[in-house]
C-alpha atoms as one frame of an Amber mdcrd trajectory, in Angstrom:
protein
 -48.158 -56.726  24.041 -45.370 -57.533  26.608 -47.598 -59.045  28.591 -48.646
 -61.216  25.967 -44.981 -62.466  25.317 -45.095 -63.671  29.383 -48.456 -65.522
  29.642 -51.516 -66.588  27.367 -53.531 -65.108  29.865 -53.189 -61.744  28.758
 -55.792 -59.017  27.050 -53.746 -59.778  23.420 -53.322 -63.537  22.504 -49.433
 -63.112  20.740 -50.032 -66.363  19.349 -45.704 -67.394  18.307 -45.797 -69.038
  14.683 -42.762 -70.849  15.508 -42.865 -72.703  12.266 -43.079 -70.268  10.001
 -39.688 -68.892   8.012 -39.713 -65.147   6.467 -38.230 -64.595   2.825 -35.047
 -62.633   2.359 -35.738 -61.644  -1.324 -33.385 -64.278  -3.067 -36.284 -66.907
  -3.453 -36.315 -68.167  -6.806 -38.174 -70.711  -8.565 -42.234 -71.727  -9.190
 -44.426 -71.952  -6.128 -47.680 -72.881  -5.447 -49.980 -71.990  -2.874 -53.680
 -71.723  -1.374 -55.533 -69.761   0.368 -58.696 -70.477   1.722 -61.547 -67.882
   2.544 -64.737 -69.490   4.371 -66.813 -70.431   1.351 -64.043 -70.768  -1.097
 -60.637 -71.468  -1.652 -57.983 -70.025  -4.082 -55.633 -72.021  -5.869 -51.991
 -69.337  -6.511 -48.919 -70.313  -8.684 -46.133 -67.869  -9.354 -42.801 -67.261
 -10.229 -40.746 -65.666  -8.069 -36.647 -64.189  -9.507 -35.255 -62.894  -6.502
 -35.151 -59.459  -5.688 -33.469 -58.179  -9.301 -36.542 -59.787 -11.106 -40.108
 -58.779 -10.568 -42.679 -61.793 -10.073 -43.946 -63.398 -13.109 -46.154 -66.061
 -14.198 -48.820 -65.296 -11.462 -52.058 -67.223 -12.135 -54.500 -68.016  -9.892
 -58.169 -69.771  -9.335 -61.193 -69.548  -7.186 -63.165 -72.752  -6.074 -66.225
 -72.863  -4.321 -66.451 -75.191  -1.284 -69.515 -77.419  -1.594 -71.738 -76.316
   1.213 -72.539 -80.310   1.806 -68.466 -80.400   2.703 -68.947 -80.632   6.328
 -65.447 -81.811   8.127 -61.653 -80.598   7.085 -61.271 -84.049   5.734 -63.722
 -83.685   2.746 -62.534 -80.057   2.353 -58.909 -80.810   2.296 -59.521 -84.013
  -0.542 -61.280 -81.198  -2.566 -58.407 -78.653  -2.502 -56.512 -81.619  -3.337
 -57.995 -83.055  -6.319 -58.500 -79.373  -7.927 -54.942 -78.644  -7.071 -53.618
 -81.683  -8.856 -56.118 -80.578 -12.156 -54.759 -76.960 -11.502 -51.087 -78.099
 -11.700 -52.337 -80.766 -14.852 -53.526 -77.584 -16.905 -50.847 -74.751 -15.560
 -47.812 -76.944 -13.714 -44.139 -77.079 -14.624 -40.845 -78.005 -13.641 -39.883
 -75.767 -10.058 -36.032 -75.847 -10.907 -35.486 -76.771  -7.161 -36.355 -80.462
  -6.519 -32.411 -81.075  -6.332 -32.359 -80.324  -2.613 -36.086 -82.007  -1.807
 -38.374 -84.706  -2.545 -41.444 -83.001  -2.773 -42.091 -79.361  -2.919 -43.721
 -76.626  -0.421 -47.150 -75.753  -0.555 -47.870 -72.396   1.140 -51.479 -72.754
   3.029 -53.167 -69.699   4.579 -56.306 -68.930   6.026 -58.331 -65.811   5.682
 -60.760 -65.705   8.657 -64.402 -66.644   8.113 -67.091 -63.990   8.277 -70.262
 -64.586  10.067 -72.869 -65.401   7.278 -75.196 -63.297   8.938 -72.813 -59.966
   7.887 -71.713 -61.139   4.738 -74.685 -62.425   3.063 -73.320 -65.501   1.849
 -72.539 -69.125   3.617 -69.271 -70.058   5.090 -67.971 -73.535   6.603 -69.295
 -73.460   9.992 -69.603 -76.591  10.360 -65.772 -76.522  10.533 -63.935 -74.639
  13.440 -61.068 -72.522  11.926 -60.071 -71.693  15.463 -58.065 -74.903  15.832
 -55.667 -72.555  13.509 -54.984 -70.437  16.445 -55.457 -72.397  19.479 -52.852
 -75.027  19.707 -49.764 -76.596  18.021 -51.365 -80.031  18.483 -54.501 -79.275
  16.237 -51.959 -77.117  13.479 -50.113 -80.475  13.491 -52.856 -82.695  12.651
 -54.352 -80.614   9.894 -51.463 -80.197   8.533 -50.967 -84.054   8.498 -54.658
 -83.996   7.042 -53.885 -81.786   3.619 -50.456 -83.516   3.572 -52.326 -86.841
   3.832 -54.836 -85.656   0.805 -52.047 -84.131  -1.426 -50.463 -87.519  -1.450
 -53.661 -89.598  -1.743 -54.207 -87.514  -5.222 -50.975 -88.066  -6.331 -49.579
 -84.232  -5.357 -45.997 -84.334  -5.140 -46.002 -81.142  -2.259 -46.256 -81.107
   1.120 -47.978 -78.196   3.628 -45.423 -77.124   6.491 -47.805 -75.215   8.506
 -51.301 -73.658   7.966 -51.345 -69.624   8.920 -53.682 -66.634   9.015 -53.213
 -65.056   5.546 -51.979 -62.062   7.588 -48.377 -63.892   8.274 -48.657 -64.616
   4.004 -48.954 -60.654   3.778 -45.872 -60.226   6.428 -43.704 -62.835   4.115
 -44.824 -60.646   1.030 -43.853 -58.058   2.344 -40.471 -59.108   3.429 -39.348
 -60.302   0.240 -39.580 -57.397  -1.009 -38.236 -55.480   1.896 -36.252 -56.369
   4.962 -37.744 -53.620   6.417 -40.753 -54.894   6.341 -42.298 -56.222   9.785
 -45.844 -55.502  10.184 -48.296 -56.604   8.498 -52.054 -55.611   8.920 -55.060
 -57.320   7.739 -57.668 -54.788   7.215 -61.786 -56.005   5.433 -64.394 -57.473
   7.357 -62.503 -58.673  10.154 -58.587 -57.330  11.287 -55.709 -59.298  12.210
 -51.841 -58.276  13.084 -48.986 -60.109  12.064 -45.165 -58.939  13.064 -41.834
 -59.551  13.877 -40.648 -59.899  17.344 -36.459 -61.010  18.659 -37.482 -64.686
  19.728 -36.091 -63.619  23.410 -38.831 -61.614  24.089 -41.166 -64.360  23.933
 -40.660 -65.571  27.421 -44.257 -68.054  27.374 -42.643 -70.227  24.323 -41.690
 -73.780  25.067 -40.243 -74.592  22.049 -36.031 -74.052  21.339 -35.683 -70.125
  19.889 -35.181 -70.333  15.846 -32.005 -69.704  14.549 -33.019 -66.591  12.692
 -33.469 -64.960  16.602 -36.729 -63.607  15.177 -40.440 -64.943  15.229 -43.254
 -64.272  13.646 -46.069 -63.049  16.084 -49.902 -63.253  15.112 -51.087 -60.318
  17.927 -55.003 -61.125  17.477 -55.505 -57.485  18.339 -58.789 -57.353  17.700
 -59.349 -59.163  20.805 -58.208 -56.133  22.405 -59.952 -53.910  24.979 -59.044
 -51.162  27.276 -60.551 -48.160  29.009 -59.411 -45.878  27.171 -60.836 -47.192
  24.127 -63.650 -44.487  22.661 -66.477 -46.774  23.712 -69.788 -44.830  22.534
 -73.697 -45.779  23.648 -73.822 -46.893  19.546 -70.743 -49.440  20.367 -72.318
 -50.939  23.708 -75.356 -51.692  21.789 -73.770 -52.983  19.195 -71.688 -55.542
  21.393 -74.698 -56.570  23.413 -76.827 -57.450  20.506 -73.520 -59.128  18.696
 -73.030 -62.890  18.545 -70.058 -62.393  20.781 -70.614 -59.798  23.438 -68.062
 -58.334  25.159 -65.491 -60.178  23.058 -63.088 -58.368  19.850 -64.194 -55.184
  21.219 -60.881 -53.837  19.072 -62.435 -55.403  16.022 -66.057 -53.893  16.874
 -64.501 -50.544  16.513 -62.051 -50.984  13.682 -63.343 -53.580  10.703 -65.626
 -53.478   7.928 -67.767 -55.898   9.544 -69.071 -53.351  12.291 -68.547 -50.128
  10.527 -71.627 -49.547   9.012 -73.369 -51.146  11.754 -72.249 -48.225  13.917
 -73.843 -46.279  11.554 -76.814 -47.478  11.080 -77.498 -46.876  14.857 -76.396
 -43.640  14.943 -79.233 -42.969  12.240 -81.718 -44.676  14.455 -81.077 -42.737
  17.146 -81.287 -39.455  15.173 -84.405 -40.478  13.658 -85.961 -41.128  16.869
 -85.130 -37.799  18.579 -84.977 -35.425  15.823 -87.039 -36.838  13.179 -84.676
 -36.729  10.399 -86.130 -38.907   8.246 -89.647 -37.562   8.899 -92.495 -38.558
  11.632 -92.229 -42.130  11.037 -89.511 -43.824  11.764 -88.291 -46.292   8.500
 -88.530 -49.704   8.764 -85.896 -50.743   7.063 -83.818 -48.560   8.966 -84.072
 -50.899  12.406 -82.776 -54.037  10.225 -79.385 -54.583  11.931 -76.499 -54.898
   9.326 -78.619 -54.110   6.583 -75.992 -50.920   6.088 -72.368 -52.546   4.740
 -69.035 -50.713   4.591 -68.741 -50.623   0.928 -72.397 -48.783   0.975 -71.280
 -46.581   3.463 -68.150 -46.027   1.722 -70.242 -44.854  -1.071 -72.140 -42.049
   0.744 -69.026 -40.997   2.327 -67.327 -40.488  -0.647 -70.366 -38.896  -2.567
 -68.963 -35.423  -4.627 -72.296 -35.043  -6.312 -73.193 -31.256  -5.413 -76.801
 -32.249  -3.679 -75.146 -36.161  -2.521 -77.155 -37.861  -4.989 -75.347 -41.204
  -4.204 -76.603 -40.897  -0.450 -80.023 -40.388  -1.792 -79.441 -43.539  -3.664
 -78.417 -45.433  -1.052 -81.075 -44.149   1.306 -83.896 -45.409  -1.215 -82.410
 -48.831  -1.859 -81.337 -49.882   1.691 -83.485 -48.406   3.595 -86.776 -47.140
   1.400 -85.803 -43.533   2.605 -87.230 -40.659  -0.012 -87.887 -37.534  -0.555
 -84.487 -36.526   1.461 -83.215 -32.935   1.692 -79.819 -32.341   0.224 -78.971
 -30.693   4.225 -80.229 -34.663   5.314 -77.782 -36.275   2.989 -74.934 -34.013
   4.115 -75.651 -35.024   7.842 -75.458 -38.832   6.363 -72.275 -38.354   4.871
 -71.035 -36.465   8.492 -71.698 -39.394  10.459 -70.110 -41.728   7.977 -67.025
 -39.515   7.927 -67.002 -39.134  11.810 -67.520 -43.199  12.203 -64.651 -43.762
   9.861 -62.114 -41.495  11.163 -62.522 -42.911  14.236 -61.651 -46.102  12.974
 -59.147 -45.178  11.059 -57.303 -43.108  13.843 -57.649 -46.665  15.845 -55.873
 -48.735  13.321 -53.014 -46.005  13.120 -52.589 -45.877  16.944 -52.441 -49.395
  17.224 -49.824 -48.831  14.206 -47.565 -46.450  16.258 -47.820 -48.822  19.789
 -46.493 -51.600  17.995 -43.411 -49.930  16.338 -43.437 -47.824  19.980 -42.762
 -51.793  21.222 -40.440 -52.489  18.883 -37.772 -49.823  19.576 -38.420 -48.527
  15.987 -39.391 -45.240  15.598 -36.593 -43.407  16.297 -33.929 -44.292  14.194
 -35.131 -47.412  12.021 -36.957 -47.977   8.506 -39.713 -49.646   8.999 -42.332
 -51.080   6.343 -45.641 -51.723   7.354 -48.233 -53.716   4.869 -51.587 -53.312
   4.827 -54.062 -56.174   3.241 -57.965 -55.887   2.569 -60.998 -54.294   1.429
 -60.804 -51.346   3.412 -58.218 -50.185   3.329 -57.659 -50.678  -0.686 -61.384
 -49.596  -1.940 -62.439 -47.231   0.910 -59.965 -43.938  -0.231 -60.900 -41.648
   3.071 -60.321 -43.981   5.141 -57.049 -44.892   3.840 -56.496 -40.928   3.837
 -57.045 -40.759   7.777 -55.250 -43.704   8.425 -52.038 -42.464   6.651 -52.582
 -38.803   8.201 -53.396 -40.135  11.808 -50.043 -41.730  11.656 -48.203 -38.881
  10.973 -49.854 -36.649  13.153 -48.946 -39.281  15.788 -45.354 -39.251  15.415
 -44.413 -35.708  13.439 -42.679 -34.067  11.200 -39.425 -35.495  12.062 -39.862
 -38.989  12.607 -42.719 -39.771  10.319 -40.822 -40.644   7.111 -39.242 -43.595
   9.091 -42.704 -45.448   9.095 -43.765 -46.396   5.105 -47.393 -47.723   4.813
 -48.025 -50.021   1.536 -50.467 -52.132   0.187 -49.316 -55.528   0.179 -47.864
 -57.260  -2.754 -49.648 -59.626  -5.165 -53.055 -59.147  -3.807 -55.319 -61.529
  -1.828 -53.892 -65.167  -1.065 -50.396 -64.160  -2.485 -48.584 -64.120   0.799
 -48.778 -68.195   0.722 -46.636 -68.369  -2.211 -43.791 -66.163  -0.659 -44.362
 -68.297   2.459 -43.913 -71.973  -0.090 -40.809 -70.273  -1.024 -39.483 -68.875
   1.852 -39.789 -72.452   3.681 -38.349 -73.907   0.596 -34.831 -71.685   0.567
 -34.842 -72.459   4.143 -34.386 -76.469   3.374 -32.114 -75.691   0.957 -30.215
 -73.765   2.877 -30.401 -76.062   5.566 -29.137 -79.262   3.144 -25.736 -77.491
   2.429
């Protein structure tokens, strides 16, 4: 990580969002945002009271991206022309225009999967890691959508585009000042957090006022030697579509989990014939195993793991399974899991280790996506790993929590956190 503050040459990227303002929990007023996911976009409008009122009015829409939408300028004059019907059917008054012209409009990006893992199209065509690799391209998107809004006759304006993971770090710290990591945890992983603006030695740009900036860590780009690299994970980052690349990820994410797996079973099947003489088919299709099946089997309580039998007959035509079979199945889904879970909570600890905050300061840590809110035992090991790591004593300064308002709902809190900001900054 300290490396990373010095150079953009190092193992992690520390990408500064110098743009982007936290929330300090007195936000008040009706905000808009939108987050969009690969194939789709969501369209987010709440209420927020400050930190005496809980958040109200929350409504929000999915649209699907037309898959003959091909450049950022035809998908940014979609989001806004539904936006303006969205704000037609739902809109009111904000309360706030006194201090501003035109109102903020949080904008975050989830990262796109690869279609061939997620089974469903996503807008390749377009290349969402502009987001990440330069102010200049941020700058002219964000002249793009602000370009569109005003085209359609949207009276808001985008002040920077972010990976949703920095929307779940401003959730977070509006409801907490405490709060300053935030973890993005489903298909793929991301790491947002707060680092004293002093520390990052490779920005060019004057330090913010707040002396604190928000720090996307793109740890899943990280690799070491003393990562547990298996046979299973070698082979899996040979035959991936980026070898020897997110090797972090490749251990950690939903995207890979099953995969892991899956080739684990091969394996076993080959040597030991667990499956029988023949080796199944459908067993040597690569990501044909997913983390919410495998989440399934692992968390089978049936007395003979009747849900692994399931899911050995639909994915991979497996029958006629012993109940002492299934068991094994559910062993190496546990094992594969822990793993990852122990992962995410040492890279957890390091970052709070870098911080100076374990000893003697509160800190909040919020945790985003599909695995770690629908897959129970690994949420279990995560939590546990972490306070095995740091003990009795010290582990009750470290709260884990899933973040606040769901999916997409850290670009409202980031609409409103920009907007106080202005306000404040017009007094």
């Amino acid at each position: 990580m300290q490396a990373g503050l010095i150079s953009n040459e190092a193992n992690l990227s520390m990408i500064p969002s110098s743009s982007v303002s936290l929330p300090n929990g007195e936000e008040k007023g009706l905000y808009y945002g939108i987050n969009v996911r690969g194939n789709s976009f969501l369209i987010l409008r709440a209420r927020l009271g400050g930190k005496n009122e809980p958040t109200s009015q929350l409504h929000r829409e999915e649209i699907q991206i037309d898959p003959n939408i091909q450049d950022f300028k035809g998908l940014f004059d979609l989001i806004a022309r539904e936006l303006s019907k969205f704000i037609s059917e739902y809109g009111e008054s904000n309360g706030n225009e006194k201090a501003r012209k035109k109102s903020n409009l949080g904008f975050t990006i989830s990262p796109p999967v690869d279609d061939h893992t997620a089974g469903a199209p996503s807008c390749n065509a377009m290349d969402w890691n502009q987001f990440t690799e330069g102010h200049t391209a941020k700058t002219e998107l964000t002249n793009e959508i602000n370009q569109a809004l005003e085209k359609h006759g949207v009276e808001m304006q985008v002040v920077s585009m972010v990976d949703d993971v920095v929307g779940d770090l401003a959730g977070g710290r509006y409801y907490s000042r405490e709060s300053v990591v935030a973890v993005s945890l489903g298909m793929t992983t991301s790491v947002a957090y707060t680092e004293s603006a002093k520390e990052v030695q490779k920005l060019q740009s004057p330090l913010p006022k707040s002396g604190e900036m928000v720090m996307n860590m793109q740890w899943g780009k990280f690799i070491s030697p003393h990562l547990p690299i298996t046979e299973f994970d070698a082979s899996l980052n040979s035959e991936s579509e980026n070898p020897g690349k997110r090797i972090f990820e490749k251990l950690i994410s939903g995207m890979y989990l099953g995969e892991v797996v899956r080739k684990v079973l091969v394996k076993m099947a080959q040597e030991t014939a667990l499956f029988g003489d023949k080796l199944p088919p459908k067993l040597l299709l690569p990501f044909s195993l997913r983390s919410p099946d495998m989440a399934a089997m692992h968390q089978d309580t049936t007395e003979d793991y009747e849900v692994v039998d399931e899911k050995l007959k639909d994915i991979f035509g497996i029958k006629n399974t012993t109940p002492m079979v299934r068991e094994i199945v559910a062993e190496i889904c546990d094992i594969v899991a822990e793993r990852g879970a122990r992962l995410v909570g040492a890279g957890i600890v390091g970052i709070l280790k870098k911080l100076g905050r374990i000893a003697d300061k509160k800190s909040v840590i919020t945790i985003e996506g599909g695995l770690y809110e629908h897959y129970r035992i690994f949420r279990n090991y995560l939590h546990s790993s972490v306070w095995e790591m740091l003990g009795s004593d010290l582990s009750d300064n470290v709260i884990i929590e899933h973040s606040h308002g769901g999916s997409g709902a850290g670009s409202i809190f980031l609409a409103a956190s920009h907007s106080q900001s202005q306000d404040s900054a017009s007094l």
